[in-house]
GUMARTOR-84878 format. One record per residue: z, x, y of N, C-alpha, C, O in turn. Coordinates in steps of 0.2 Angstrom, whole numbers, padded with zeros to 4 digits, always signed. Layout:
N
ZXYZXYZXYZXY
...
This chain:
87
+0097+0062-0335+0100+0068-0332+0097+0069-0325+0091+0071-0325
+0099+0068-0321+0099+0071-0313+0103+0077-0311+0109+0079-0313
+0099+0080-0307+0100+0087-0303+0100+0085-0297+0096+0082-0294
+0106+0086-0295+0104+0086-0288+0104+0093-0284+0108+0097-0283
+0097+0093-0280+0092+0096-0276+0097+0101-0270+0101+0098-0266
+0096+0107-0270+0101+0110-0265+0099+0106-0257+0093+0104-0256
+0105+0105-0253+0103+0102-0249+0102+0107-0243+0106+0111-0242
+0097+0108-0239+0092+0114-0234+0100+0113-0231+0104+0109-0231
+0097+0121-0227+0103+0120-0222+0103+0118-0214+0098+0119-0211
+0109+0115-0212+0108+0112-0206+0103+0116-0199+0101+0122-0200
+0101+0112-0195+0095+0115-0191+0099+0117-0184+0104+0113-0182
+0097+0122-0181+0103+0125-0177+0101+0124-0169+0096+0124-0166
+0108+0123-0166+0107+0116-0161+0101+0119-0156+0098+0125-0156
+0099+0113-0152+0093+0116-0150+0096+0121-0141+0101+0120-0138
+0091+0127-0141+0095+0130-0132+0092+0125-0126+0088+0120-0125
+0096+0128-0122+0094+0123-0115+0086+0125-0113+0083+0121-0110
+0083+0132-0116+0077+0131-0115+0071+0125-0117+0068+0121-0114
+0073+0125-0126+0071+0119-0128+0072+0112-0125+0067+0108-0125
+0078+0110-0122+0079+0105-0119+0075+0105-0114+0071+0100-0114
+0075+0109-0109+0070+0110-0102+0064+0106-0104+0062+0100-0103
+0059+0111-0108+0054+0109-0111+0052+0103-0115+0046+0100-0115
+0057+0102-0117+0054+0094-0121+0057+0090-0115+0055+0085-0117
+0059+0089-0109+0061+0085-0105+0052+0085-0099+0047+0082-0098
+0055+0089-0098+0048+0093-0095+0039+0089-0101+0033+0088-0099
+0040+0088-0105+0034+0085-0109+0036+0077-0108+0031+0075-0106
+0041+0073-0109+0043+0068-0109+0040+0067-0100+0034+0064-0098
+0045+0069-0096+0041+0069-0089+0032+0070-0087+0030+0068-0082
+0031+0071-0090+0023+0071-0090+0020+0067-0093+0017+0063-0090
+0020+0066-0096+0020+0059-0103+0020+0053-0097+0014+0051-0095
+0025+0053-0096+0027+0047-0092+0024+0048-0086+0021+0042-0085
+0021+0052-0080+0016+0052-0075+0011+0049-0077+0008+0044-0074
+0008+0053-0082+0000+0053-0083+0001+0045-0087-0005+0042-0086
+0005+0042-0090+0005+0035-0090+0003+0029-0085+0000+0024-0086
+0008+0031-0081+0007+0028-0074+0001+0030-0072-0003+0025-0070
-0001+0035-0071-0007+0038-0066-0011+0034-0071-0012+0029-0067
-0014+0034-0075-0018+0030-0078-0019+0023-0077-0024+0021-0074
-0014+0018-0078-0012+0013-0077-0012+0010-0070-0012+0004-0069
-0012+0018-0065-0013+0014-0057-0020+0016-0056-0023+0013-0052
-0024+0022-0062-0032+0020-0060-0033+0014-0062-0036+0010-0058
-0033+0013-0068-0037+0008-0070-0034-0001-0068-0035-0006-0071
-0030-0001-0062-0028-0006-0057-0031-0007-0054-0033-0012-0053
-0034-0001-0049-0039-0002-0045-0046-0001-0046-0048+0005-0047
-0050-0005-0045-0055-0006-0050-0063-0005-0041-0069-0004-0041
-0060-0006-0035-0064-0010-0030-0067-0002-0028-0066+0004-0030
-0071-0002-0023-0074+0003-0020-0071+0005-0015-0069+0001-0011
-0071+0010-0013-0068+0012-0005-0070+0019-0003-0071+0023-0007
-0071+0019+0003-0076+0023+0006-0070+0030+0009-0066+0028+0013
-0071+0036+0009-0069+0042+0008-0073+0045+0015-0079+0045+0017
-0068+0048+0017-0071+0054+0024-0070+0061+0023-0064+0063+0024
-0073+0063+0021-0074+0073+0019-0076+0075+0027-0082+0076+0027
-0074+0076+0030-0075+0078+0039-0080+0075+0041-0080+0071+0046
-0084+0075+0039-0089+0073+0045-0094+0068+0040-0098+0064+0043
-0093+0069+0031-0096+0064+0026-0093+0057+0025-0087+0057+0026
-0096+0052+0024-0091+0048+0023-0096+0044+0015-0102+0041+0015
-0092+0045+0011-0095+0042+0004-0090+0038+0000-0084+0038-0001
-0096+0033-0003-0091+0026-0005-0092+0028-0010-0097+0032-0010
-0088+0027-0017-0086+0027-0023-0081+0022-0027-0077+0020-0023
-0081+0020-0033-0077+0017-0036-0070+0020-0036-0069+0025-0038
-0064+0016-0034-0056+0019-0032-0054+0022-0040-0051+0028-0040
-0055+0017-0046-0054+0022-0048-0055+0031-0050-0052+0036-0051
-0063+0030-0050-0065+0037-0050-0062+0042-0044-0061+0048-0046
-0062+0041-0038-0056+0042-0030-0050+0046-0034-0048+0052-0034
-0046+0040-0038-0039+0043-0040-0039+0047-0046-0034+0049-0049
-0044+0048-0049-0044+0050-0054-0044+0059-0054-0041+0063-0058
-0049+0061-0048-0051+0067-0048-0046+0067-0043-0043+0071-0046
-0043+0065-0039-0037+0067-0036-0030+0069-0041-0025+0073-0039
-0030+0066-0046-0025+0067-0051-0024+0072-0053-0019+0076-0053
-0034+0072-0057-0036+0079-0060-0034+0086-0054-0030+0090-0055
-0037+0086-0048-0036+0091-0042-0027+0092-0043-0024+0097-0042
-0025+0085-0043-0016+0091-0043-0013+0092-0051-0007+0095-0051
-0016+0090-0056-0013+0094-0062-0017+0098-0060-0013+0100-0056
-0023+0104-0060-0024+0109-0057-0021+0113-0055-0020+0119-0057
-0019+0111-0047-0016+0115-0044-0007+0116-0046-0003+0121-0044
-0005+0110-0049+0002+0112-0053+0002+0119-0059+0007+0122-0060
-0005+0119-0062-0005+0121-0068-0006+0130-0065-0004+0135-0068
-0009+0131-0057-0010+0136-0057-0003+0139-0053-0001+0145-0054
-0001+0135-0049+0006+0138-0048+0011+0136-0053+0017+0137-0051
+0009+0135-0058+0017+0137-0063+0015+0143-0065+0019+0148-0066
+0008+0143-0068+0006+0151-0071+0004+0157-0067+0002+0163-0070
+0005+0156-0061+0008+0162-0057+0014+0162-0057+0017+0168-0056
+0017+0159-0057+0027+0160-0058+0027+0161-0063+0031+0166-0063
+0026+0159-0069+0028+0162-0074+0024+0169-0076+0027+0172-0081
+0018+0172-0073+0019+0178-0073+0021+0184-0067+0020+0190-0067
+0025+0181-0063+0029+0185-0060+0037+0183-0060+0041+0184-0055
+0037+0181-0066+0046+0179-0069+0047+0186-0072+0044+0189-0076
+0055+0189-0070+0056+0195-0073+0055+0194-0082+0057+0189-0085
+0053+0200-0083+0055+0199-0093+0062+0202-0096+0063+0202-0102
């Protein structure tokens, strides 16, 4: 003898916010892939000028903190717009 089980109810469509957001995650996904993939391509040393310093390091460590420096600065201009987005 089988029952069959109520079936849950369907899941309600997703808003354009949720699309935003999961696209917006998908796109990140996908830089930080590359960005990775273009550090660890470049493997050679290259030498850097800070005004008046001039300091050799390995390229990929160069692009690395250069990466990390702009999700930083991405991360602090979005959370200043979003809190000065009306409520």
């Amino acid at each position: 003898m089988t029952t069959d089980a109520p079936k849950p109810p369907p899941a309600p469509p997703r808003s354009a916010a949720d699309k935003a957001e999961r696209s917006r995650l998908i796109g990140a996904i996908v830089i930080a892939v590359i960005a990775i993939w273009f550090i660890l391509a470049n493997t050679h040393k290259a030498s850097i000028t800070f005004w008046l310093v001039t300091v050799t390091s390995p390229m990929w460590l160069t692009l690395s903190g250069t990466f990390l420096a702009g999700m930083l600065v991405s991360l602090l201009l979005t959370r200043n717009r979003a809190r000065k987005a009306p409520r």
